[in-house]
Residue frames relative to the residue before (quaternion, step in Angstrom):
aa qw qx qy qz dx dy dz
X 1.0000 0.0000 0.0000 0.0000 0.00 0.00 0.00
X 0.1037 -0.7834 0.6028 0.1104 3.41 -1.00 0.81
X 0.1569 -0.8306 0.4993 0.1903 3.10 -1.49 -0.47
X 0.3227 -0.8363 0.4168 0.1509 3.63 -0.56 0.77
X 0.0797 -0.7471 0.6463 0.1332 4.21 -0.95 1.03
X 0.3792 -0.6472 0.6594 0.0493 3.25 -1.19 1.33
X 0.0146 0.8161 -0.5775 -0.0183 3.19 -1.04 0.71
X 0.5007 0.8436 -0.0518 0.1869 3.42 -0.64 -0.42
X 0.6009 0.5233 -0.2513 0.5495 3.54 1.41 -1.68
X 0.1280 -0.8171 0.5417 -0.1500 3.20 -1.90 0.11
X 0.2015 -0.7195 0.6037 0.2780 3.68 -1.06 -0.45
X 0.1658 -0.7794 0.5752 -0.1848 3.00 -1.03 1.81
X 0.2043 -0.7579 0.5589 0.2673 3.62 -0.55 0.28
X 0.8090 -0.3764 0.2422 0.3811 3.45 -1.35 0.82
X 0.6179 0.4624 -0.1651 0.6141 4.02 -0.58 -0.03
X 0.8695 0.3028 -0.2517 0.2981 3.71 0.15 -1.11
X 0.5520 -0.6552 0.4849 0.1758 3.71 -1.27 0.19
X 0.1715 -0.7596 0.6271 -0.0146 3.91 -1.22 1.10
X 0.0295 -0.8263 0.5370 0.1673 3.41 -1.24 0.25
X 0.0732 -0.8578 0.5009 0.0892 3.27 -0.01 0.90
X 0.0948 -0.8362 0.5386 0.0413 3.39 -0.78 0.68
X 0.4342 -0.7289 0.5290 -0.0213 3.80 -1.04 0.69
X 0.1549 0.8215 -0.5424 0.0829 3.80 -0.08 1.15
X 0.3821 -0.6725 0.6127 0.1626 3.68 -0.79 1.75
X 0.1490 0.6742 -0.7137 0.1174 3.32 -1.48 0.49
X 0.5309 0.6036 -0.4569 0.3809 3.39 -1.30 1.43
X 0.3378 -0.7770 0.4697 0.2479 3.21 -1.10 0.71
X 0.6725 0.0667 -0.3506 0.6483 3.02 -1.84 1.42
X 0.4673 0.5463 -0.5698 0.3981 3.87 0.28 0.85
X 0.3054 0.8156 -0.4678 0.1507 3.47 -0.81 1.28
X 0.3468 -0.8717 0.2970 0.1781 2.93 0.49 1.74
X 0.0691 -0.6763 0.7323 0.0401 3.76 -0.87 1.05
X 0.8509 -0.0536 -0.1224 0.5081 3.73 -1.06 -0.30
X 0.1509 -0.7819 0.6046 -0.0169 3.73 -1.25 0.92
X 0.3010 0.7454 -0.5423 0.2442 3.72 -0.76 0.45
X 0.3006 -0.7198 0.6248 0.0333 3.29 -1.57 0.73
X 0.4914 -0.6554 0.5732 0.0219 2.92 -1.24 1.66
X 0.1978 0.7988 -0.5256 -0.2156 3.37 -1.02 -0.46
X 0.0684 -0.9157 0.3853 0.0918 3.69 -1.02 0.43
X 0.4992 -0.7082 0.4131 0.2803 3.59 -0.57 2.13
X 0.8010 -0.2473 0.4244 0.3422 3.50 -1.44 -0.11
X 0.7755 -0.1178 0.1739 0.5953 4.22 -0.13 0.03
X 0.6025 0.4854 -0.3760 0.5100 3.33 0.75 1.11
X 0.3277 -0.8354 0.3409 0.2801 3.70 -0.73 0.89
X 0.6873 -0.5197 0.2947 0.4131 3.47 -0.77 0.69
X 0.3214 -0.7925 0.5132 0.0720 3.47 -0.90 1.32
X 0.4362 -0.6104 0.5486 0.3691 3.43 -1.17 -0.75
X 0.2514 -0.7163 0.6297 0.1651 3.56 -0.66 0.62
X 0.8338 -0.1731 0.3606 0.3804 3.03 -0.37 -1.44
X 0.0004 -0.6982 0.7112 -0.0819 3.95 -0.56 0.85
X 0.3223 -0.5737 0.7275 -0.1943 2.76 -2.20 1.19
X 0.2729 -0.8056 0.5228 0.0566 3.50 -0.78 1.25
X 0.4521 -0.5795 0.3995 0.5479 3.96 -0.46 0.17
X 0.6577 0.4880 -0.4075 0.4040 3.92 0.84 -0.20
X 0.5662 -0.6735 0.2527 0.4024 3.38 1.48 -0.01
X 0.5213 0.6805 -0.4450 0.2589 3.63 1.26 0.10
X 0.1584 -0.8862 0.4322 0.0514 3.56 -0.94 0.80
X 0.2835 -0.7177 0.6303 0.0849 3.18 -1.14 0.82
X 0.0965 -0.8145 0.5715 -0.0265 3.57 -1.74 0.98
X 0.4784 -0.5589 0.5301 0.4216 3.64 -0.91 0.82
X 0.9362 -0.1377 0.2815 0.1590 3.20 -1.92 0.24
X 0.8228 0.3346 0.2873 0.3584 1.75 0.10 -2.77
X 0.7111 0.3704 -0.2466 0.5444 3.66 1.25 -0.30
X 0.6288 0.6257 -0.3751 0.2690 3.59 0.89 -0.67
X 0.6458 0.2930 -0.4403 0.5507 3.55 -1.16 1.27
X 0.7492 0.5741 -0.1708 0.2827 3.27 0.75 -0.75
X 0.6653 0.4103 -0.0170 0.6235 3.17 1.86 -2.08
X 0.1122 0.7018 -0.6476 -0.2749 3.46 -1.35 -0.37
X 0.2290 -0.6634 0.5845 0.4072 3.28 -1.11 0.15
X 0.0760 0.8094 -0.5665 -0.1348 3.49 -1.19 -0.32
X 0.3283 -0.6805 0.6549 0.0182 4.30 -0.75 0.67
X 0.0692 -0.5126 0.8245 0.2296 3.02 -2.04 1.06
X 0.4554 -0.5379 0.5967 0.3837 3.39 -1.36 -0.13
X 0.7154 0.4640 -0.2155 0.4759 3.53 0.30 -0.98
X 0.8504 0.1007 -0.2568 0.4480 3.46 0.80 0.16
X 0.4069 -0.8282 0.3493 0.1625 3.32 1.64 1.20
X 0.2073 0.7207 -0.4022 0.5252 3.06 1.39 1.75
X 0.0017 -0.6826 0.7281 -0.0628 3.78 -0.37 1.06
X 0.0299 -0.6702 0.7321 0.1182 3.74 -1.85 1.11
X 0.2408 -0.5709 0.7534 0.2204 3.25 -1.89 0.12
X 0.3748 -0.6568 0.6529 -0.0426 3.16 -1.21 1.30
X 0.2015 0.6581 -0.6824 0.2461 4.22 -0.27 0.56
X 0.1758 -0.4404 0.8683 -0.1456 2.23 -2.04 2.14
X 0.9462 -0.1877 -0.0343 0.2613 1.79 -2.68 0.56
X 0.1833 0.8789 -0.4376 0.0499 3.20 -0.06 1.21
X 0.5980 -0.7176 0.2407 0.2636 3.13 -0.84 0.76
X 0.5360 -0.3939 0.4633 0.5855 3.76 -1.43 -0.80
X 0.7263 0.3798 -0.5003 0.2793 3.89 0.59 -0.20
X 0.5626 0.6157 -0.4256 0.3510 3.60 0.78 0.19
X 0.2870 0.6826 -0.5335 0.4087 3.40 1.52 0.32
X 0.4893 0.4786 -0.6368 0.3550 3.72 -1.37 1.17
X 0.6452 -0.3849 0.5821 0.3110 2.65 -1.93 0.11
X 0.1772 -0.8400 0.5119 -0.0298 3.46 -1.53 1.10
X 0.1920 -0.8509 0.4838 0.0707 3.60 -0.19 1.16
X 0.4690 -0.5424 0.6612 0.2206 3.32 -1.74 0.85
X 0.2630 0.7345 -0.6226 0.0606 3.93 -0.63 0.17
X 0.0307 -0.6996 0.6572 -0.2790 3.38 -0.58 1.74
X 0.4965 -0.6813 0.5343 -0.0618 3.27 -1.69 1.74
X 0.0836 -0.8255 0.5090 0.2291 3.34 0.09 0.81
X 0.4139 -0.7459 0.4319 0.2929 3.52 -0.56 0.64
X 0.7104 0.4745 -0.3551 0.3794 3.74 0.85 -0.58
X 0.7742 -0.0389 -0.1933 0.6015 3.52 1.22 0.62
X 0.4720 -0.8091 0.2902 0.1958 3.09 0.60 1.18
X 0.5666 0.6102 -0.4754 0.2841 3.23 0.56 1.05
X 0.8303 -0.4117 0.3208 0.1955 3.38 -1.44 0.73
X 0.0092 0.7897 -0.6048 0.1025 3.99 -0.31 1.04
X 0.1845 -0.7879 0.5428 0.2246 3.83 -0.45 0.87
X 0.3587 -0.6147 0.5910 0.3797 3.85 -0.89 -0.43
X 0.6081 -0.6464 0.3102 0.3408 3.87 -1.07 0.39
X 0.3643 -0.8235 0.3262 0.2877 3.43 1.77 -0.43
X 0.4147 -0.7646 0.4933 0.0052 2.75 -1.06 1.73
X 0.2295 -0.8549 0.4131 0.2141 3.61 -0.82 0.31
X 0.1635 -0.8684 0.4634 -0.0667 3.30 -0.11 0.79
X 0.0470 0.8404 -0.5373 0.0530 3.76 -0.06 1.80
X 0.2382 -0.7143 0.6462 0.1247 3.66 -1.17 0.73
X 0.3634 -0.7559 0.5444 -0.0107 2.95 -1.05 1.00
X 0.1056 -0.8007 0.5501 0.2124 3.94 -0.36 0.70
């Protein structure tokens, strides 16, 4: 069993930028696919953005140009990068990271992360 600390969220006005960042820890913990969800007020928790251990990525819609993801391996560390970002990116923001030695699923406690217009 592992476990994941989110760091990072905040209050930002519109236009401005956050990094949030994600540290795995645990034995037989070995992060294979990584990525961060995130979820507005009375809305269900999306996908943002995920990140393979070879480093390919995938983006919502709505975040791309804007977000990066990015991962060390060696320090089983996943970041979100967020530009100019907006009042809709206002939610709460999960770590969610695959453990590879039994492929199951580890969430992060979520960070919160308000934009301001």
């Amino acid at each position: 069993q592992g476990q994941l600390v989110e760091s990072g969220g905040g209050l930002v006005q519109a236009g401005g930028s956050l990094s949030l960042s994600c540290a795995a820890s645990g034995r037989f913990f070995f992060p294979d696919t990584m990525a961060w969800y995130r979820q507005a007020p009375g809305k269900q928790r999306d996908l943002v953005a995920t990140i393979t251990r070879g480093g390919s990525t995938n983006y919502a819609d709505s975040v791309k140009g804007r977000f990066t993801i990015s991962r060390d391996n060696a320090k089983n560390t996943v970041w979100l990068q967020m530009n100019s970002l907006k009042p809709e990116d206002t939610a709460v923001y999960y770590c969610y990271v695959v453990n590879y030695s039994n492929n199951k699923a580890v969430w992060g406690q979520g960070t919160k992360v308000t934009v301001s217009s």
